[in-house]
C-alpha positions in Angstrom: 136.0 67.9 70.5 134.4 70.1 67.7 130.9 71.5 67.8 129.1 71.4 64.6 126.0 72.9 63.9 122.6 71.5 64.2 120.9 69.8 61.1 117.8 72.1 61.7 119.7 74.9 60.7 120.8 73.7 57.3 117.6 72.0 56.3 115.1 74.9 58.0 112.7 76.0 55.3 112.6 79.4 53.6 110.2 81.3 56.0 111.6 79.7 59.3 114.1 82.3 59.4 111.3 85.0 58.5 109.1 83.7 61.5 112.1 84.3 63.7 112.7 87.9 62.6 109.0 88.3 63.3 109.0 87.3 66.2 111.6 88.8 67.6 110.0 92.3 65.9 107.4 91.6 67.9 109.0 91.0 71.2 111.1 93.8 70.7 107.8 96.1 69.6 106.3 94.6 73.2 109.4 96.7 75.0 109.3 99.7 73.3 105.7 99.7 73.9 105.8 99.4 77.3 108.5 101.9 77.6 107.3 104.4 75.1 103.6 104.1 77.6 105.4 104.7 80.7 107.6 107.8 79.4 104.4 109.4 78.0 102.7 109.5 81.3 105.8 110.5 83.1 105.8 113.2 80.8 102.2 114.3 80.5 102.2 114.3 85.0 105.1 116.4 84.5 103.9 118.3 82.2 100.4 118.8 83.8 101.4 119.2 87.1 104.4 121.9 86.2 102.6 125.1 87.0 102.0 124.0 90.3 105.3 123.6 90.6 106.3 126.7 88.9 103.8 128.5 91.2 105.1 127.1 94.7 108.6 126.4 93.7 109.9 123.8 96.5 107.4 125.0 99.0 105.1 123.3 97.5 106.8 119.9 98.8 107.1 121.6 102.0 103.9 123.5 102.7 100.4 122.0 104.4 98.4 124.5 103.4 95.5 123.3 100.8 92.9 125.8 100.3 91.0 125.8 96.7 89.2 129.2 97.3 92.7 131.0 97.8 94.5 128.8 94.9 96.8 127.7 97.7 98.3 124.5 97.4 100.9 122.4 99.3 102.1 118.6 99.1 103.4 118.0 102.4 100.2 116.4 104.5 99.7 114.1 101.9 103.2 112.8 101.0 103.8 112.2 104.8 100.4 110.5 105.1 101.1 108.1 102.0 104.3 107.5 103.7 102.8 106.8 107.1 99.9 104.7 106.3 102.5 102.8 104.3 105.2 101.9 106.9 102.9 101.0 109.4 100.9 98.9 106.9 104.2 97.1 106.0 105.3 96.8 109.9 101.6 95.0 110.5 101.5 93.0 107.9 104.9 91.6 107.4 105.4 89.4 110.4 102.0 88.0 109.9 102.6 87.1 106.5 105.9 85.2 107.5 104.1 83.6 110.1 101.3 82.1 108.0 103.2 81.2 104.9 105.6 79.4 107.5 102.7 77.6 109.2 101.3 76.6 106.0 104.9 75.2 104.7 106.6 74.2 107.8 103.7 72.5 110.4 99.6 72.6 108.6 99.3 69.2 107.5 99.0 68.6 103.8 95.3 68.1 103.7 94.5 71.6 104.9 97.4 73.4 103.8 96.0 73.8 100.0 92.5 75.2 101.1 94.7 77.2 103.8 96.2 78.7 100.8 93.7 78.6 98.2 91.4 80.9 100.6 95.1 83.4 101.3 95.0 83.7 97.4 91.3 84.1 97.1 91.6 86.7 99.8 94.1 88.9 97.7 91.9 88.8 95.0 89.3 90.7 96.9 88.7 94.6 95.4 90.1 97.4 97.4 86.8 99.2 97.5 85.2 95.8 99.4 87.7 96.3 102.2 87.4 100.1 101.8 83.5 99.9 102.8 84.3 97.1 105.6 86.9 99.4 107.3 84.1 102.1 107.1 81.1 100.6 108.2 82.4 97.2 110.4 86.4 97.8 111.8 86.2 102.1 112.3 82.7 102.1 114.8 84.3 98.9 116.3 87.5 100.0 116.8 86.7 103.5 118.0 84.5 102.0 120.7 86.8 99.4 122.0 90.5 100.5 121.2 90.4 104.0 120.4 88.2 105.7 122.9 89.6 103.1 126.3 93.0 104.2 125.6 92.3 108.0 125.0 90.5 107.9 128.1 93.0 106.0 129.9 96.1 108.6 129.1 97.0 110.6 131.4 96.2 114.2 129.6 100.0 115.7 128.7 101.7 112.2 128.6 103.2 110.7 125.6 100.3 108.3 125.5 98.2 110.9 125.6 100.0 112.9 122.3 100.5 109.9 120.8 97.2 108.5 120.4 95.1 112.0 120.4 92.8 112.4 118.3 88.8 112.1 117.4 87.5 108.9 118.4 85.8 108.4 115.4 87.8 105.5 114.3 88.8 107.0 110.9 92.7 107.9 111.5 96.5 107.3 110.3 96.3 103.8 112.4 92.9 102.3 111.0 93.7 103.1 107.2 97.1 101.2 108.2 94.8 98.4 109.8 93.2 98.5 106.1 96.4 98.3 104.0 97.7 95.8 106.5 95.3 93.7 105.8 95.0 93.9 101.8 98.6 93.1 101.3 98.9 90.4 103.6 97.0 88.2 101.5 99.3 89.0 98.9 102.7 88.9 100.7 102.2 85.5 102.4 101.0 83.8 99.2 104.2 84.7 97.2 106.4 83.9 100.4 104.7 80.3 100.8 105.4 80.0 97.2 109.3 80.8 97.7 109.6 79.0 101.2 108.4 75.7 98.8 111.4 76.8 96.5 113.7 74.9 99.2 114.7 71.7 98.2 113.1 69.3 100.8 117.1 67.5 101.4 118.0 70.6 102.8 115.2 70.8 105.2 115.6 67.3 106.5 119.6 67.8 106.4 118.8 70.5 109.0 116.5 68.2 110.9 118.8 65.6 110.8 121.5 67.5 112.8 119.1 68.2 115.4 117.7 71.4 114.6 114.2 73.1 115.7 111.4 74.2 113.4 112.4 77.5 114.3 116.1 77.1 113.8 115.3 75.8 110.5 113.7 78.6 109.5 115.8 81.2 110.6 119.3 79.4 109.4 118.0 78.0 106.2 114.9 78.6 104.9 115.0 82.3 105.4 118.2 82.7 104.0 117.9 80.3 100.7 114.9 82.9 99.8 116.4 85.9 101.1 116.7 87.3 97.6 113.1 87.0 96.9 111.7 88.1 100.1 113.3 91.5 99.7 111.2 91.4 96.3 108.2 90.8 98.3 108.1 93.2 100.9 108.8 95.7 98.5 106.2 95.1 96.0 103.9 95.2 99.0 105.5 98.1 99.8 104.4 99.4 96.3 100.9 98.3 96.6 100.4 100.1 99.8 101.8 103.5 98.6 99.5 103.5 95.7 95.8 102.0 97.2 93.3 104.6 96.8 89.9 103.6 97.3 90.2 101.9 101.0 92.2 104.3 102.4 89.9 107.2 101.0 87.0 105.7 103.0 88.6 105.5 106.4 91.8 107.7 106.9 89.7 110.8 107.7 90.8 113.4 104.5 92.8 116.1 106.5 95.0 117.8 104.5 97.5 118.8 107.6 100.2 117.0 108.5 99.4 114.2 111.2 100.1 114.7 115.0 99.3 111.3 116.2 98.5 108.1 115.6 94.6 108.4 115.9 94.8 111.9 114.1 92.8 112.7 110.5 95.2 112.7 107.6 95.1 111.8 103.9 97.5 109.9 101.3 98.4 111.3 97.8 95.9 108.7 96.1 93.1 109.4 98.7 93.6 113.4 97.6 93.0 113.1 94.0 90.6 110.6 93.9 88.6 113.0 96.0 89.1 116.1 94.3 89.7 115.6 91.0 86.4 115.5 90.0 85.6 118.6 91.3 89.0 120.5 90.0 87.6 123.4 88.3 90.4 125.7 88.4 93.6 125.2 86.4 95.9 125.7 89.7 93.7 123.0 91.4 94.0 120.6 88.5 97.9 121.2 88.1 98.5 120.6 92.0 96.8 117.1 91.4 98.2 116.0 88.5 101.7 117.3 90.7 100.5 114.7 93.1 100.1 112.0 91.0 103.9 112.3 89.6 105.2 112.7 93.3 103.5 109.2 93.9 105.0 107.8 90.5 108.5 109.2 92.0 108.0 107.8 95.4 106.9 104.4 94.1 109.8 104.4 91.8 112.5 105.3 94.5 110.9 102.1 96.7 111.8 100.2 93.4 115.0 101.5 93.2 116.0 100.5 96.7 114.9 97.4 96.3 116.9 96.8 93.5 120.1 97.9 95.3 119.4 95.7 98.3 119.1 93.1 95.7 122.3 93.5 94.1 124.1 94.6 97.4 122.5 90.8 98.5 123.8 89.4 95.3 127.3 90.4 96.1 
């Protein structure tokens, strides 16, 4: 069998062929635009933030101190803070994502389902300084009056209880600005994973059924494993978005610049630090630690996205 060529391509006029080399200038001018934008801010963090780094060397990864009158600047408290709020953000959120986006696909019926989800959507759309000003104002008095201070008064003073959840009971801590992020992302996660558990063709589902199968086995043996792929996508994007909030974890996680000791203990994230001092970052030291910030946080965020490619290709072969 031979393949001949279509008649469009003999009988295209003159500028068809132009159009096409237009538009695939212009696609290609899209990608080099992009790229060329992310390699200039790269550079110019770099760049701005390198005589912090030529002034505290590796210590300044390493070192807690952060005291603008004595130009004394360290990374450490905050790196470990965006880290922290992040995991347990992700570790919150997570298994009540999966368990809403299952409910919604596997047992709401159909007439609430789409409002269900409608208002999960809706919710993500919500802007981070809302929930930022809630956490202050509604979930930090409440939850320093009914979680915080019962179990701080509960420990027994020297137990693990007791160091693990010391602190002020103030309700602004490592634990409530992870309540915050929890609950920004969640929105967000279970919306894309209800939109990838829909992905499975409804034969497999009632295959599964059909040899006597549970909801729950269901899930677990086929559902979760047709999407595996994308879910890794999903937690790690989340992932991303918590790293990087600034505004809601600014209001509530307390701004200490030290490294945490406990759960319920002041800290502060990388985004929380420069959007509080930035403004007032008169000296060039002060200004070059921040900007040294903000390219740490475009580093972390871009080894979460690394990782996540590799389990994706690891899960791809």
């Amino acid at each position: 069998m031979t393949v001949t060529a279509h008649p469009a391509s003999k009988t295209a006029p003159p500028g068809h062929k132009l159009g096409e080399q237009l538009f695939r200038f212009a696609c290609a001018a899209a990608a080099t635009i992009l790229l060329a934008a992310l390699a200039g801010v790269v550079a110019s963090l770099f760049v701005g933030g390198l005589p912090a780094f030529r002034a505290f060397g590796f210590g300044f990864l390493t070192s807690t101190a952060w005291n603008p009158v004595t130009e004394t600047y360290g990374a450490a408290g905050p790196i470990v803070g965006t880290l922290v709020t992040a995991f347990l953000a992700l570790v919150i959120a997570l298994p009540l994502a999966l368990g809403v986006s299952i409910f919604l696909v596997e047992f709401c019926p159909a007439v609430l389902a789409r409002p269900i989800a409608v208002a999960v959507e809706l919710l993500a759309g919500i802007p981070s300084i809302v929930y930022g000003m809630w956490g202050l104002f509604v979930l930090a008095p409440w939850f320093a009056a009914h979680i915080q201070m019962p179990i701080m008064m509960g420990a027994e003073p020297g137990s693990l209880l007791d160091r693990v959840f010391a602190g002020t009971p103030n309700g602004a801590n490592i634990f409530t600005a992870s309540m915050i992020l929890a609950i920004m992302i969640l929105p967000y996660m279970a919306a894309v994973f209800r939109e990838l558990f829909l992905t499975v063709p409804p034969q497999v589902r009632e295959a599964a059924y059909g040899l006597g199968c549970t909801p729950f086995e269901v899930t677990r043996a086929v559902v979760i494993p047709y999407v595996r792929r994308g879910m890794i996508g999903v937690i790690m994007l989340g992932l991303g978005r918590a790293l990087g909030e600034t505004m809601a974890v600014t209001f509530i996680i307390g701004n200490a610049h030290g490294l945490p000791s406990s759960l319920f203990d002041s800290g502060s994230t990388i985004a929380s630090t420069v959007a509080n001092e930035f403004a007032e970052a008169t000296g060039e030291l002060h200004s070059a630690s921040l900007i040294a910030l903000g390219f740490l946080l475009f580093v972390i965020t871009f080894a979460v996205l690394a990782v996540a490619r590799l389990l994706l290709r690891e899960d791809k072969a």
